[in-house]
C-alpha positions in Angstrom: 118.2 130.7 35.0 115.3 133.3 34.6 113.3 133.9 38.1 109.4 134.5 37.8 109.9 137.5 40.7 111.1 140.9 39.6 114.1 141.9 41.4 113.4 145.3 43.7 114.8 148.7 42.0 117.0 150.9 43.4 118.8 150.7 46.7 115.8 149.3 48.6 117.2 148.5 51.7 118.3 152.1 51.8 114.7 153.1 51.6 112.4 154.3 55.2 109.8 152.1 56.3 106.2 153.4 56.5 105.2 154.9 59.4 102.1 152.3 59.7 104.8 149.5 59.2 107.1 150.7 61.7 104.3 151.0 64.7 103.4 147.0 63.9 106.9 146.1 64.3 107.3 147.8 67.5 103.8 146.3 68.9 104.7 142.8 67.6 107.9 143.3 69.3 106.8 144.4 72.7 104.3 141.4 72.7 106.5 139.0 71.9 108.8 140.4 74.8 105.7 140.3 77.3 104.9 136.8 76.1 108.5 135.8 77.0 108.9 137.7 80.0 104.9 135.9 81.3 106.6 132.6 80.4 109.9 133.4 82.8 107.4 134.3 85.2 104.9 131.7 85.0 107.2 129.2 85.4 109.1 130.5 88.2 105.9 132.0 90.1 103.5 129.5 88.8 102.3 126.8 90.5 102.0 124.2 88.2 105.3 122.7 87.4 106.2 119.4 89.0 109.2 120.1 91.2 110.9 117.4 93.0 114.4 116.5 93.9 116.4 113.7 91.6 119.1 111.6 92.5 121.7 109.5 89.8 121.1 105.9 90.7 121.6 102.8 88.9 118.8 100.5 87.6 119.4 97.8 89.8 119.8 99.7 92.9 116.4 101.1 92.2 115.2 98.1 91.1 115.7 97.0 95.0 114.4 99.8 96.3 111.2 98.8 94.7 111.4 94.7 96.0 112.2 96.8 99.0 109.1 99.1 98.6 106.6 96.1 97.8 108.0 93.9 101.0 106.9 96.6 103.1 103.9 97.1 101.7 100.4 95.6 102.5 99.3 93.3 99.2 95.7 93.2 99.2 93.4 92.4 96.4 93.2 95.9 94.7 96.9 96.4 95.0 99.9 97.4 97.7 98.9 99.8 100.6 102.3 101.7 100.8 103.7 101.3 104.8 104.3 104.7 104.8 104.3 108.1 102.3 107.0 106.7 100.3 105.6 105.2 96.8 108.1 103.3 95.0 107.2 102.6 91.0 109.7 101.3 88.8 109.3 101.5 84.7 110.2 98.7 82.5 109.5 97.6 79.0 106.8 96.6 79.4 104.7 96.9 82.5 105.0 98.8 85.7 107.0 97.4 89.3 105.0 98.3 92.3 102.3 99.7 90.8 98.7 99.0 91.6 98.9 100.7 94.6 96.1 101.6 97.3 96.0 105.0 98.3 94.1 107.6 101.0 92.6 110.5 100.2 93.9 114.1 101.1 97.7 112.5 102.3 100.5 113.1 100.2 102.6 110.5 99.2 106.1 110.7 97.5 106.6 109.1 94.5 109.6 107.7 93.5 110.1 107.3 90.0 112.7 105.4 87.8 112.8 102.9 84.9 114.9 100.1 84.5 115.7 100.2 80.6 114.4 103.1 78.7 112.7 106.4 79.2 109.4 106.0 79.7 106.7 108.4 80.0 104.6 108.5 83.5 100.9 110.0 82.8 98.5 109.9 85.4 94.8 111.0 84.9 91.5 110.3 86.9 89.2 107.9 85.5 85.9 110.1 86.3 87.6 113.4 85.0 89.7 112.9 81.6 90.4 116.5 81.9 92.8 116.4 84.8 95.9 114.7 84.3 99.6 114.9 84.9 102.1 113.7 82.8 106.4 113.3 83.5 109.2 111.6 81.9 111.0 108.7 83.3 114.4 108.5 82.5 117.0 105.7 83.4 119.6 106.3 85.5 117.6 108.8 87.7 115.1 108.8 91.1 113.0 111.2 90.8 111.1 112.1 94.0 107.9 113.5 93.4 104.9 114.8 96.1 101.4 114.0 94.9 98.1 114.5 96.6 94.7 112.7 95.6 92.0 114.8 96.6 89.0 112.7 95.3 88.2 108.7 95.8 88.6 107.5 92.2 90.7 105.2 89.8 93.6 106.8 88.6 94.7 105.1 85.2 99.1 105.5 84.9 100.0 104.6 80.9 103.0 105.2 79.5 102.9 108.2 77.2 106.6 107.5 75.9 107.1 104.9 73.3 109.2 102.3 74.5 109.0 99.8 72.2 106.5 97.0 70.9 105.0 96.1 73.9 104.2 99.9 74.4 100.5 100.1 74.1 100.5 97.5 77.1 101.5 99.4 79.4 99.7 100.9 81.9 98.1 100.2 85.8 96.3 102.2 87.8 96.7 104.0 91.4 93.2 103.4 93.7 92.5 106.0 95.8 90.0 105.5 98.4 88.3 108.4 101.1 
């Protein structure tokens, strides 16, 4: 079979690189090791990663720590009013258990994530301000405690960002958080 490229002559991986080439390489390679040392960095110094501590559970048995969750709480008309800093939300296909929920202002709350089925996706982002949001996965099997604060009254809108199924595009609530 006849190639349209000509082969190289000679020995040509026997031959020096240019000067000019050589320096290009070298800066491309030290940025691309400062790029990878910033992301070691950033991650470990930065403070934007969602930290948190997990725990192997079943579905049911968070499934009653939810029902356990909602008892507790106060139901009023815009949703439950957590008894204490403990929020229990529970992901199923399709709709979320113990979500809406009534928050305050400036307290932090600890959220207690899990799904009952598949992984979901957990993305929370203020209704006022599209550009701030926070998004985490949701995977069965697992409690995942996370601390979140609400600075500013507003409607928070929670969708799942995973697809999980048909009913996917249905799924979402919302977190109220008053001042």
């Amino acid at each position: 079979m006849d190639s349209p490229l000509d082969e190289p002559e000679g020995n040509w991986w026997d031959e020096a690189v240019n000067r000019r080439e050589t320096l290009w390489i070298a800066l491309s390679a030290g940025w691309a090791l400062s790029l990878f040392g910033w992301m070691i960095g950033w991650t470990e110094f930065g403070d934007q990663n969602n930290v948190g501590q997990t725990y192997s559970i079943t579905p049911d048995e968070f499934q009653t720590k939810v029902a356990d969750f909602k008892d507790r709480a106060e139901d009023t008309e815009r949703g439950l009013v957590p008894a204490d800093e403990d929020v229990y939300v529970g992901a199923l296909q399709w709709g979320w258990d113990g979500l809406p929920v009534v928050l305050e202002a400036g307290e932090t709350y600890r959220f207690h994530l899990g799904s009952y089925d598949v992984q979901h996706g957990f993305s929370v982002r203020n209704e006022e301000n599209l550009s701030q949001q926070m998004s985490l996965q949701i995977l069965p099997d697992y409690e995942w405690v996370v601390e979140m604060e609400f600075d500013e009254p507003s409607t928070y809108h929670v969708v799942c960002n995973e697809f999980c199924g048909n009913g996917h595009r249905s799924m979402h609530s919302t977190i109220h958080v008053e001042g």
